[in-house]
Biopython code that builds the backbone (N, CA, C, O; Angstrom):
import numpy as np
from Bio.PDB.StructureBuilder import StructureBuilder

atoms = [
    (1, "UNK", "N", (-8.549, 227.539, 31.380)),
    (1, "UNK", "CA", (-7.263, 228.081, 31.763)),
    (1, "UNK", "C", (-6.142, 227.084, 31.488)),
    (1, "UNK", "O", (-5.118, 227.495, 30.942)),
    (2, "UNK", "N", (-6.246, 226.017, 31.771)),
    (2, "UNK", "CA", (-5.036, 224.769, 31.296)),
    (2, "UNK", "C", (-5.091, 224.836, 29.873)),
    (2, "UNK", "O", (-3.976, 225.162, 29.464)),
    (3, "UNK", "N", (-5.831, 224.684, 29.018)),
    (3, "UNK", "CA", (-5.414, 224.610, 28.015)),
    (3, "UNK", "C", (-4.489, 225.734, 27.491)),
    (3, "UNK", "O", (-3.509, 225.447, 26.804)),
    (4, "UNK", "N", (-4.863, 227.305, 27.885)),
    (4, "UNK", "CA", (-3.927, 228.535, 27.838)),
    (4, "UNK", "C", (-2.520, 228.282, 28.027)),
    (4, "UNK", "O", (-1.595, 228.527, 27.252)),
    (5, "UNK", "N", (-2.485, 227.563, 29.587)),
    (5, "UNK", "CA", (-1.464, 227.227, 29.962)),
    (5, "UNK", "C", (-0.297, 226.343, 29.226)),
    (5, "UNK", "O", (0.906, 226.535, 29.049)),
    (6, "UNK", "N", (-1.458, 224.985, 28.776)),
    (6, "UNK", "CA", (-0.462, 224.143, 28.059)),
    (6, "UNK", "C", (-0.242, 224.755, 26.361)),
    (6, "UNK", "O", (0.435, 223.950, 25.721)),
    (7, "UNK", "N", (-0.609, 225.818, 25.644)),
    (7, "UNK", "CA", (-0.839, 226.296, 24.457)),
    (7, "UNK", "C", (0.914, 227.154, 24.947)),
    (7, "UNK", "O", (1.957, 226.961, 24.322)),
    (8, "UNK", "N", (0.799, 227.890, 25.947)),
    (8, "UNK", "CA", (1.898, 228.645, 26.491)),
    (8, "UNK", "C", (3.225, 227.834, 26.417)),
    (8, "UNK", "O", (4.165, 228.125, 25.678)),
    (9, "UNK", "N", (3.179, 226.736, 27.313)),
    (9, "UNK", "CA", (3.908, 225.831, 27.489)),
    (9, "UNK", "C", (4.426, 225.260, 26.033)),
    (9, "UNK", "O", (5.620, 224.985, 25.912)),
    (10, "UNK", "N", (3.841, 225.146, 25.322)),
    (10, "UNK", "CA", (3.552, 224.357, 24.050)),
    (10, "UNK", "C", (4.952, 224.871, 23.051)),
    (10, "UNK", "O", (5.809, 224.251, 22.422)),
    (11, "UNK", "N", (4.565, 226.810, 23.363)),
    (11, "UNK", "CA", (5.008, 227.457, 22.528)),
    (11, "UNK", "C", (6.564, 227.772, 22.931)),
    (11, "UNK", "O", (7.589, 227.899, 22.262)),
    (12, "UNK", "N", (6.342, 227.823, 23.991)),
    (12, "UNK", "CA", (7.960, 228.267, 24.629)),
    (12, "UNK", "C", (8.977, 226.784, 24.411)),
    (12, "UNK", "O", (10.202, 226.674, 24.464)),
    (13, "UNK", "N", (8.246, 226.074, 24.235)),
    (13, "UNK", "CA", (8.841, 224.506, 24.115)),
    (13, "UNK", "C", (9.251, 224.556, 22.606)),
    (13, "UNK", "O", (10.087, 223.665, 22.459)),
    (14, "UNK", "N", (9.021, 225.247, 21.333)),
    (14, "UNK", "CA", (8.835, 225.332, 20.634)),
    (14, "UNK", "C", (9.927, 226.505, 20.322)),
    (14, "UNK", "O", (10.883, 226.460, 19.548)),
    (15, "UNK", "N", (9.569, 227.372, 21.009)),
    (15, "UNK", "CA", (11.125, 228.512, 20.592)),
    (15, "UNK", "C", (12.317, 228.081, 21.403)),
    (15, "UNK", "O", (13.385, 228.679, 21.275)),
    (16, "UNK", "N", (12.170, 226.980, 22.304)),
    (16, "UNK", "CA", (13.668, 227.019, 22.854)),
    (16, "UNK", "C", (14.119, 225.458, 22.006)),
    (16, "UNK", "O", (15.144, 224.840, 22.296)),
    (17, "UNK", "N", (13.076, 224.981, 20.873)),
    (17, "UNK", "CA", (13.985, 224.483, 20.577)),
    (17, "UNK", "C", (15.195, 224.884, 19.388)),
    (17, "UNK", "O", (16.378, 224.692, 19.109)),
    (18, "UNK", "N", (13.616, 225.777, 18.795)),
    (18, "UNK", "CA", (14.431, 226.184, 17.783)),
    (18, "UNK", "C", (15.958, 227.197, 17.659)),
    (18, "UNK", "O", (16.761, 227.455, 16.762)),
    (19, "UNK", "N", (15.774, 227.591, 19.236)),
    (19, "UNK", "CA", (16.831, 228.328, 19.722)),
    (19, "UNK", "C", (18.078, 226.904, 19.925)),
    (19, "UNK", "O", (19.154, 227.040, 19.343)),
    (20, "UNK", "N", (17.910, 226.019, 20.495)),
    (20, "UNK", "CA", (18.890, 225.146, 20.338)),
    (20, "UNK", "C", (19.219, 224.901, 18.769)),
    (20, "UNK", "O", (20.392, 225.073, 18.437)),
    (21, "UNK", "N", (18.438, 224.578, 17.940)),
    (21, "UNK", "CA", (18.776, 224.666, 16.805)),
    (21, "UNK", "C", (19.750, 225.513, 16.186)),
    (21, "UNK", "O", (20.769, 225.132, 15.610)),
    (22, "UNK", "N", (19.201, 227.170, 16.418)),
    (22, "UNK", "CA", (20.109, 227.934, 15.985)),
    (22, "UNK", "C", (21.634, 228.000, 16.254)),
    (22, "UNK", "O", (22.424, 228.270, 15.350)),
    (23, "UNK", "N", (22.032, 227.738, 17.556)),
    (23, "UNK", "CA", (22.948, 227.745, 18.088)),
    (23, "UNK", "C", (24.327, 226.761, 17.906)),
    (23, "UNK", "O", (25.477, 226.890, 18.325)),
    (24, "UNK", "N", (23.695, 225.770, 17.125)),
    (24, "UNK", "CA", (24.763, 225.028, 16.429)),
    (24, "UNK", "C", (25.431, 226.025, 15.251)),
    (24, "UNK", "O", (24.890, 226.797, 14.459)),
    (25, "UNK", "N", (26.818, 225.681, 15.474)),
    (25, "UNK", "CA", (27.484, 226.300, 14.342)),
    (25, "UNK", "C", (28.810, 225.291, 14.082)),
    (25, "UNK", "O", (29.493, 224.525, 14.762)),
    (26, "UNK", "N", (28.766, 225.683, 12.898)),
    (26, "UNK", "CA", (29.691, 225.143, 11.991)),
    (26, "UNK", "C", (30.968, 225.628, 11.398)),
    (26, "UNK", "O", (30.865, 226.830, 11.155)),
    (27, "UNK", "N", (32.156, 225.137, 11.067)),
    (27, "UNK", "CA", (33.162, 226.181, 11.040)),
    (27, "UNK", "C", (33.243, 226.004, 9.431)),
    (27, "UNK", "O", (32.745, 225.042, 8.848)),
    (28, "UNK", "N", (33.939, 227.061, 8.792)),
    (28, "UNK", "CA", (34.003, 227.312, 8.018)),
    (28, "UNK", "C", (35.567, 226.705, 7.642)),
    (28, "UNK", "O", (36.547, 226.754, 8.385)),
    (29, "UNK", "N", (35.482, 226.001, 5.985)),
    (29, "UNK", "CA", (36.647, 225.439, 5.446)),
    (29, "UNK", "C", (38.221, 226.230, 5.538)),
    (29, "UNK", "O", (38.435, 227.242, 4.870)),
    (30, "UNK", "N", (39.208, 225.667, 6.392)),
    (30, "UNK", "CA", (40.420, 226.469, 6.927)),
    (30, "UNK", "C", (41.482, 227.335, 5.508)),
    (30, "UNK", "O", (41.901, 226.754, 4.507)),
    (31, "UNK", "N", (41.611, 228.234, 5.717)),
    (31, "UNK", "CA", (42.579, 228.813, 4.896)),
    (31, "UNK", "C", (41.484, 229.378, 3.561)),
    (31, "UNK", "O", (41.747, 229.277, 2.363)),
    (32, "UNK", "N", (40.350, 229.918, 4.095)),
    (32, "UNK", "CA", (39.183, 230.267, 3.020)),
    (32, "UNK", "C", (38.680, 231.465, 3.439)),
    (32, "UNK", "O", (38.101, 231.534, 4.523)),
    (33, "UNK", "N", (38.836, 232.535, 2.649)),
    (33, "UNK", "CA", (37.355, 233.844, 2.975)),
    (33, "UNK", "C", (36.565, 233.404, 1.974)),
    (33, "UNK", "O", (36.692, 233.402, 0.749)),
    (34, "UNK", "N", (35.257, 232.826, 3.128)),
    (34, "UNK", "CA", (34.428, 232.660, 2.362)),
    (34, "UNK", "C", (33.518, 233.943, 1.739)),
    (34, "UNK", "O", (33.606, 235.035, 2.299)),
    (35, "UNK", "N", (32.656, 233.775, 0.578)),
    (35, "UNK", "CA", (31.463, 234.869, 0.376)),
    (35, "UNK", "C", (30.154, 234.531, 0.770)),
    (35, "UNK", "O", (29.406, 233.667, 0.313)),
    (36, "UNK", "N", (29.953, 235.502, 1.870)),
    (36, "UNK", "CA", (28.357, 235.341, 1.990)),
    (36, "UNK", "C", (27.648, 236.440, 1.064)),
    (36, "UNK", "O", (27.908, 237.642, 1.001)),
    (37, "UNK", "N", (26.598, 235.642, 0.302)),
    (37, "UNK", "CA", (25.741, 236.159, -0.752)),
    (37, "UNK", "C", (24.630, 236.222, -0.271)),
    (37, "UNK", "O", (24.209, 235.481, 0.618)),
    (38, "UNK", "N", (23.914, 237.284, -0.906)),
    (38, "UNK", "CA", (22.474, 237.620, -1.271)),
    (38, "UNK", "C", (21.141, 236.450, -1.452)),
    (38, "UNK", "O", (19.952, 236.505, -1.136)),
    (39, "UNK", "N", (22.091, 235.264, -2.200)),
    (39, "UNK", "CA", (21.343, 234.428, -2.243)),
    (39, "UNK", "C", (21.683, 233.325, -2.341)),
    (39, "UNK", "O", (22.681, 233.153, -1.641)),
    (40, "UNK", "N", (21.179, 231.832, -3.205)),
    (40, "UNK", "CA", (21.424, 230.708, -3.409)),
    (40, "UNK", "C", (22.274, 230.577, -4.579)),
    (40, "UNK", "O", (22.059, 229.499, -5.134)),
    (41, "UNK", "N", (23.073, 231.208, -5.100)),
    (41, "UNK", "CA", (24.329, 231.251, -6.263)),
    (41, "UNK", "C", (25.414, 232.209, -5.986)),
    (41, "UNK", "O", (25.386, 232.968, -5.017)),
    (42, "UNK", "N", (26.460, 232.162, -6.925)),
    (42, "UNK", "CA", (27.009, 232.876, -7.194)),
    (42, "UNK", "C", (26.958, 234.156, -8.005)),
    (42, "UNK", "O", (27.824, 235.028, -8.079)),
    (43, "UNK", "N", (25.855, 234.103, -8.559)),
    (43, "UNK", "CA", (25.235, 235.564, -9.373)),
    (43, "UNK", "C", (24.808, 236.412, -8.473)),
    (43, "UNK", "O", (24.770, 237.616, -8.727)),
    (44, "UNK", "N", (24.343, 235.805, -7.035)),
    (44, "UNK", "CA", (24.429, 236.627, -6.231)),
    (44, "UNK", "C", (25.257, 238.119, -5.338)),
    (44, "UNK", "O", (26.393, 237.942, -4.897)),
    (45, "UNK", "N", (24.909, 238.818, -5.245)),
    (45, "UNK", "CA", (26.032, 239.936, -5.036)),
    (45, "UNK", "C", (26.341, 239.092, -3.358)),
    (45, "UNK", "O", (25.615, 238.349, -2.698)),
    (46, "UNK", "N", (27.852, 239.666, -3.087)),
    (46, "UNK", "CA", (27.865, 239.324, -2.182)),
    (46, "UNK", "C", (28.192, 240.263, -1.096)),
    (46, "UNK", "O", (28.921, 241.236, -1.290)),
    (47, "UNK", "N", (27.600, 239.953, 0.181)),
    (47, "UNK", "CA", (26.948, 241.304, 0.940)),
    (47, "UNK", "C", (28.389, 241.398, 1.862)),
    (47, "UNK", "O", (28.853, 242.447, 2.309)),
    (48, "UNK", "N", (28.987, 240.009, 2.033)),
    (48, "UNK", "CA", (30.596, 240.220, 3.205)),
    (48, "UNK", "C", (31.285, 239.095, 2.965)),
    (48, "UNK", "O", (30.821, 238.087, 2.431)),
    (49, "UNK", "N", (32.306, 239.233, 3.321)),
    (49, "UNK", "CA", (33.154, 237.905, 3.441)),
    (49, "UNK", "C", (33.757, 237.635, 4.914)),
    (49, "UNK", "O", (34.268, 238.497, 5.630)),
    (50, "UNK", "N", (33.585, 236.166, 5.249)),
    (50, "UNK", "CA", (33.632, 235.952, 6.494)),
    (50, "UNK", "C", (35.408, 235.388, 6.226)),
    (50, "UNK", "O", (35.939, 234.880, 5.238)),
    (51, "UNK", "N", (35.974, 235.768, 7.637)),
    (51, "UNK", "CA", (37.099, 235.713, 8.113)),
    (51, "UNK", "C", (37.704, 234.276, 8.103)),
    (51, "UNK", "O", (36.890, 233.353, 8.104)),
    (52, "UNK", "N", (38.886, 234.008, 8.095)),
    (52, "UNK", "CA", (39.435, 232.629, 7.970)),
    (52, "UNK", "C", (39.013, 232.335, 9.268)),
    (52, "UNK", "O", (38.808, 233.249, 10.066)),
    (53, "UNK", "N", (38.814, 230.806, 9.660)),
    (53, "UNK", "CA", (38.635, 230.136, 10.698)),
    (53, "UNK", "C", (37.450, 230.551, 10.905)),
    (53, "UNK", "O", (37.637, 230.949, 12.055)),
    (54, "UNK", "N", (36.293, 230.793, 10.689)),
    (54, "UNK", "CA", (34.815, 231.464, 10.622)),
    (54, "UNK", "C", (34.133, 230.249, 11.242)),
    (54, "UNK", "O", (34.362, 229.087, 10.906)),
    (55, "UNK", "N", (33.280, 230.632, 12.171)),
    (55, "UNK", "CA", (32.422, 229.563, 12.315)),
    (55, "UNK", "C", (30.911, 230.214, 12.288)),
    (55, "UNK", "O", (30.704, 231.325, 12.776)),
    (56, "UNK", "N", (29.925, 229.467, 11.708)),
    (56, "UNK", "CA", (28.425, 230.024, 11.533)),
    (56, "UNK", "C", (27.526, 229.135, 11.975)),
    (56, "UNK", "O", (27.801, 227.943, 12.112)),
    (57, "UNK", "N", (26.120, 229.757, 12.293)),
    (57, "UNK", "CA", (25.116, 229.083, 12.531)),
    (57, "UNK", "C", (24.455, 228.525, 10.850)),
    (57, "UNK", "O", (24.740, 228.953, 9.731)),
    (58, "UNK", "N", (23.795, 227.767, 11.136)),
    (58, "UNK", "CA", (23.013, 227.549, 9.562)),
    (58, "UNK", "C", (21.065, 227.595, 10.759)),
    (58, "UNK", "O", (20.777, 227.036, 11.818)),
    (59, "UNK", "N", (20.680, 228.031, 10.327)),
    (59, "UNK", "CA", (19.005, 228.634, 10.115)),
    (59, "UNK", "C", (18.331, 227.699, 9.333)),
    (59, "UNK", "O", (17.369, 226.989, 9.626)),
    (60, "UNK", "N", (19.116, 227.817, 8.055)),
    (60, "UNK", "CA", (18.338, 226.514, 7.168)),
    (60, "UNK", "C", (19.176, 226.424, 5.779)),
    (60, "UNK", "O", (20.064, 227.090, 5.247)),
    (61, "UNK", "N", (18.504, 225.365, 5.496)),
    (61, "UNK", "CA", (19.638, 225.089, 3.747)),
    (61, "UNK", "C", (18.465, 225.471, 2.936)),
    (61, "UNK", "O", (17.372, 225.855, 3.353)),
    (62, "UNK", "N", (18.908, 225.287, 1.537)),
    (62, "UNK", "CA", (18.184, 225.321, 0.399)),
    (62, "UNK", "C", (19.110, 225.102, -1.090)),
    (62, "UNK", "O", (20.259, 225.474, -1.326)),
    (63, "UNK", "N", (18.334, 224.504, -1.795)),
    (63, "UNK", "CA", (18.896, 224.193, -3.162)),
    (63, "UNK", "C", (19.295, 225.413, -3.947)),
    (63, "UNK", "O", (18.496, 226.347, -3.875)),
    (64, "UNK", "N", (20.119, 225.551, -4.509)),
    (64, "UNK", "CA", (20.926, 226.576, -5.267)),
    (64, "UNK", "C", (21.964, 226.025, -6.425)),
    (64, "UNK", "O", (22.373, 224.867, -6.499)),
    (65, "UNK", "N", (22.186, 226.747, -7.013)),
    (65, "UNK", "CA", (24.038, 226.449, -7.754)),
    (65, "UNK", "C", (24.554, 225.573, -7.272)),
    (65, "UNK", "O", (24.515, 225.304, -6.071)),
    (66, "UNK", "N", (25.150, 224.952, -8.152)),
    (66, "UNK", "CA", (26.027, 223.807, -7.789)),
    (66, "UNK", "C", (27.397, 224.307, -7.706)),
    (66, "UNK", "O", (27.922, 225.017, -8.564)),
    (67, "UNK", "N", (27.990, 223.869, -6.552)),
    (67, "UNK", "CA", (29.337, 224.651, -6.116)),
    (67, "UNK", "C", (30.110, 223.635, -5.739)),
    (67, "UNK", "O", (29.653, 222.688, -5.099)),
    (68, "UNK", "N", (31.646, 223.745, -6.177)),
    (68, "UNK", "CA", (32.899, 222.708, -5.837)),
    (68, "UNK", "C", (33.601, 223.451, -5.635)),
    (68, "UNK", "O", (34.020, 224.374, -6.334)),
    (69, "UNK", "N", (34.093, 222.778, -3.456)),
    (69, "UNK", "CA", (34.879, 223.720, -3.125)),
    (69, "UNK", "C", (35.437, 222.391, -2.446)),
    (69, "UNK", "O", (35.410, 221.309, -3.033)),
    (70, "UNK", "N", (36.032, 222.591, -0.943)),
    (70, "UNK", "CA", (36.648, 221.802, -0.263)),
    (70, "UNK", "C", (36.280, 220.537, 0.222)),
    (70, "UNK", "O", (37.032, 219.568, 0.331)),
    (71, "UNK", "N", (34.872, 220.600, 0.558)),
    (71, "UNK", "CA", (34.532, 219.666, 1.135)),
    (71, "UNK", "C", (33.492, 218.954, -0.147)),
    (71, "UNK", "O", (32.327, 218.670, 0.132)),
    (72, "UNK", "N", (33.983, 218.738, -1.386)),
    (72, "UNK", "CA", (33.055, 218.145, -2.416)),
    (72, "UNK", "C", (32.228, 219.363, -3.388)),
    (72, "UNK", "O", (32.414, 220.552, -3.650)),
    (73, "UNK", "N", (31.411, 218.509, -3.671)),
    (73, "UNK", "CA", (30.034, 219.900, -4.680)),
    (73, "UNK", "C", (28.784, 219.307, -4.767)),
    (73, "UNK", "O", (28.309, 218.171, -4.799)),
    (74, "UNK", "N", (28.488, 220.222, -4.787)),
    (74, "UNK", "CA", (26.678, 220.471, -3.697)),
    (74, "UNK", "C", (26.256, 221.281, -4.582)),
    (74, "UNK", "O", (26.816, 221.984, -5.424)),
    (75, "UNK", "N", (24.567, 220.986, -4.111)),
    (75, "UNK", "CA", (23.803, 222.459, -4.889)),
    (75, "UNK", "C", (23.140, 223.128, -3.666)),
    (75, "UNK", "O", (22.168, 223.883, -3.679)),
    (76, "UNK", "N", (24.000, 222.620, -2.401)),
    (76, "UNK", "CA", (22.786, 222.985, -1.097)),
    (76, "UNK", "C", (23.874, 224.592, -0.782)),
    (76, "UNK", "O", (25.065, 224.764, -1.042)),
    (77, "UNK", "N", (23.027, 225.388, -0.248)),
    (77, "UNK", "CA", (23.318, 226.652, 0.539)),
    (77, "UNK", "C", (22.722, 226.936, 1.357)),
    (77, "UNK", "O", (21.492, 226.913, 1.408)),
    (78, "UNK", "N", (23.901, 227.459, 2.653)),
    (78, "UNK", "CA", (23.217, 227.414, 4.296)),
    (78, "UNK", "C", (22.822, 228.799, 4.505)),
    (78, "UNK", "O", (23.583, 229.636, 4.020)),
    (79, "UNK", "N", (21.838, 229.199, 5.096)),
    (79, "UNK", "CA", (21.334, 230.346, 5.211)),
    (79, "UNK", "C", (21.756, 230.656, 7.134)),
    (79, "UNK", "O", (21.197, 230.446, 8.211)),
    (80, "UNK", "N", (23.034, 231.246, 6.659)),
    (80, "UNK", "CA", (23.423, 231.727, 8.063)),
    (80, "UNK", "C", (23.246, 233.578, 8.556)),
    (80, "UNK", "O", (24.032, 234.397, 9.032)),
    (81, "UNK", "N", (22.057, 233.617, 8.214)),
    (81, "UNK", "CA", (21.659, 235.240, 8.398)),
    (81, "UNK", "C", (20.488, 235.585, 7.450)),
    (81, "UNK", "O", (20.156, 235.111, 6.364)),
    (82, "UNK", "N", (19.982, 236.555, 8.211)),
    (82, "UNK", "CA", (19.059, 237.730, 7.182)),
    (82, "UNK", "C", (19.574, 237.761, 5.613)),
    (82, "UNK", "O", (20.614, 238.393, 5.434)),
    (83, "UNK", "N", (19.047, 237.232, 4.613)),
    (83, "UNK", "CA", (19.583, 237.006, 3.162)),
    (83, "UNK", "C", (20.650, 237.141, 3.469)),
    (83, "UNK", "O", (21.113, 238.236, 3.149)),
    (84, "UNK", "N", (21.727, 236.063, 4.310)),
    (84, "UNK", "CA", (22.764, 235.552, 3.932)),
    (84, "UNK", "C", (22.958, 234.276, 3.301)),
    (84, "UNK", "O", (22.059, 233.474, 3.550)),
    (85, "UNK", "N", (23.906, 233.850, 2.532)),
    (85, "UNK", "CA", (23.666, 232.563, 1.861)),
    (85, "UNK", "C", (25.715, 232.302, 1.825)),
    (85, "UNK", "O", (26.536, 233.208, 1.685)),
    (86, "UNK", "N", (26.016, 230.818, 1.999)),
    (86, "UNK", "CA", (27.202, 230.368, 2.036)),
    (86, "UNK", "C", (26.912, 229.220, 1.451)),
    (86, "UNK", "O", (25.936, 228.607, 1.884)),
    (87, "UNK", "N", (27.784, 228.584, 0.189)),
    (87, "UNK", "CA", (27.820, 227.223, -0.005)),
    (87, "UNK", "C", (28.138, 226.649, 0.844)),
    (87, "UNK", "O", (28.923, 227.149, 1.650)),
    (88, "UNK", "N", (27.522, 225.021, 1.042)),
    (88, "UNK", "CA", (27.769, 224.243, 2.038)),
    (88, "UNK", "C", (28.987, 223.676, 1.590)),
    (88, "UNK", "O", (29.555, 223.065, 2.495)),
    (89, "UNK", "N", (29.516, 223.668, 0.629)),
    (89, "UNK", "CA", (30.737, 223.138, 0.444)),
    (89, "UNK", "C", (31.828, 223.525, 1.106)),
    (89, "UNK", "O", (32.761, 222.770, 1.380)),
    (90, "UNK", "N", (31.764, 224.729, 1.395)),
    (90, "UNK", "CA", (32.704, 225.523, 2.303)),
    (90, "UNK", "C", (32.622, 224.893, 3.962)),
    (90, "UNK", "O", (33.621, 224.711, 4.658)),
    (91, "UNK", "N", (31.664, 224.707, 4.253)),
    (91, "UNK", "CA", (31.056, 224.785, 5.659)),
    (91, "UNK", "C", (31.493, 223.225, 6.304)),
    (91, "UNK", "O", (31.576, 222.404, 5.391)),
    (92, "UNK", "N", (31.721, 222.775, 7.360)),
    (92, "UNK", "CA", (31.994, 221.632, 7.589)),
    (92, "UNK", "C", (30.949, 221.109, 8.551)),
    (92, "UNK", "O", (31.011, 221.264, 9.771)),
    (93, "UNK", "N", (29.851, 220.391, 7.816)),
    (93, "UNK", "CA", (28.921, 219.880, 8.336)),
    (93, "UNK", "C", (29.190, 218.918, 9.126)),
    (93, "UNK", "O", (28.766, 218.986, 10.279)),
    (94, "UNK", "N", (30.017, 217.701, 8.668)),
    (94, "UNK", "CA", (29.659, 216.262, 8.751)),
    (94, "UNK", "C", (28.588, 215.370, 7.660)),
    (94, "UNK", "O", (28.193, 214.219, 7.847)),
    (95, "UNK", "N", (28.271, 216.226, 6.535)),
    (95, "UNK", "CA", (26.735, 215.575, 6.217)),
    (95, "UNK", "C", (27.515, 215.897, 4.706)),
    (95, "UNK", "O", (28.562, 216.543, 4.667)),
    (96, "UNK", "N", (26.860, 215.361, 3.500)),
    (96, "UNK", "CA", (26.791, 215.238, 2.563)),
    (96, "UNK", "C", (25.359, 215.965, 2.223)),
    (96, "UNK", "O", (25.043, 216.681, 1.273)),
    (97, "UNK", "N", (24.852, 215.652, 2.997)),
    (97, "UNK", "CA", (23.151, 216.460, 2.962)),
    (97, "UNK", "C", (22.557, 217.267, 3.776)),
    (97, "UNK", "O", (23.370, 217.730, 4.576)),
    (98, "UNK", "N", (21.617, 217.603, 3.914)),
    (98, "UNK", "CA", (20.896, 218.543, 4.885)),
    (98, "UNK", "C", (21.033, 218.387, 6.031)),
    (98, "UNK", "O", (20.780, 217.241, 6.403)),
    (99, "UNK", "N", (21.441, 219.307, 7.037)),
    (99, "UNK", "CA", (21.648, 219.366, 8.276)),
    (99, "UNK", "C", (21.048, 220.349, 9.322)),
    (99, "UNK", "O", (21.359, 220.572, 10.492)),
    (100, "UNK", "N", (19.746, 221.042, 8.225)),
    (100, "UNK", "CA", (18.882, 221.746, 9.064)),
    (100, "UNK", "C", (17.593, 221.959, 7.552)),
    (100, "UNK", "O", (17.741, 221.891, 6.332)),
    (101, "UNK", "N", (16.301, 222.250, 8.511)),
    (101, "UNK", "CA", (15.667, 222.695, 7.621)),
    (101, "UNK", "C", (15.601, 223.165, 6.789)),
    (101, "UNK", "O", (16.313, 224.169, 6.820)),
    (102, "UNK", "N", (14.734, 222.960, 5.253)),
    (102, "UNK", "CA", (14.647, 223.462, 4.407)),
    (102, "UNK", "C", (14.099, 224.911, 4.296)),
    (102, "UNK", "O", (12.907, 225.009, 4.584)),
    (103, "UNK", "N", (14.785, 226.147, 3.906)),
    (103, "UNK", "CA", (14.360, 227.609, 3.927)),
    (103, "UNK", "C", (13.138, 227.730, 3.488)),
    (103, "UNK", "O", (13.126, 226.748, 2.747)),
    (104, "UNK", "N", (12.070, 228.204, 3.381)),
    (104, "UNK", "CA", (11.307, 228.332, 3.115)),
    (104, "UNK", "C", (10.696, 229.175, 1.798)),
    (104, "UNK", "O", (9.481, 229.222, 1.606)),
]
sb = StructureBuilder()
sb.init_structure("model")
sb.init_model(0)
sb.init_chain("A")
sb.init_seg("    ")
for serial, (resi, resn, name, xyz) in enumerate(atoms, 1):
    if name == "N":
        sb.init_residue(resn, " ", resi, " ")
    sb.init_atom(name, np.array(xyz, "f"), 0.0, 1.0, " ", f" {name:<3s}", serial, name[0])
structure = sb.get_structure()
């Protein structure tokens, strides 16, 4: 039975972190509608555009297109939704690099 217990324990320890994880968000570069895309480029269709002053969660990054926007150029894109995708260039991390897991 303890081991059940601590397997339980284990797991809920495990979704609340990743729930802290999620919950960071990031604002989006000022005076910008950004495009959230389909995917990791710009060939991607894009499914919405988020509102000036936008702030998002990132889920996870991943390598894509190389994009030059405000904050430099990157080939990373933050996956802030169900096949949503935003260059990180837009996004104001603090980081030059990864600031959440790699998408899978």
């Amino acid at each position: 039975m303890a081991v059940d217990e601590q397997s339980a324990q284990s797991s809920q320890s495990s979704q609340s972190v990743e729930a802290a994880a999620a919950a960071m968000y990031y604002r989006v570069a000022p005076g910008y509608n950004v495009n959230v895309r389909s995917g990791p480029g710009t060939q991607y269709r894009v499914v919405r555009v988020l509102p000036l002053s936008a702030q998002v969660p990132i889920f996870c990054q991943k390598p894509g297109e190389t994009v030059a926007g405000p904050y430099g150029t990157s080939r990373i894109w933050d996956n802030i939704g169900v096949g949503e995708y935003v260059s990180d260039t837009y996004v104001k991390t603090g980081s030059d690099g990864y600031v959440a897991p790699r998408c899978a």
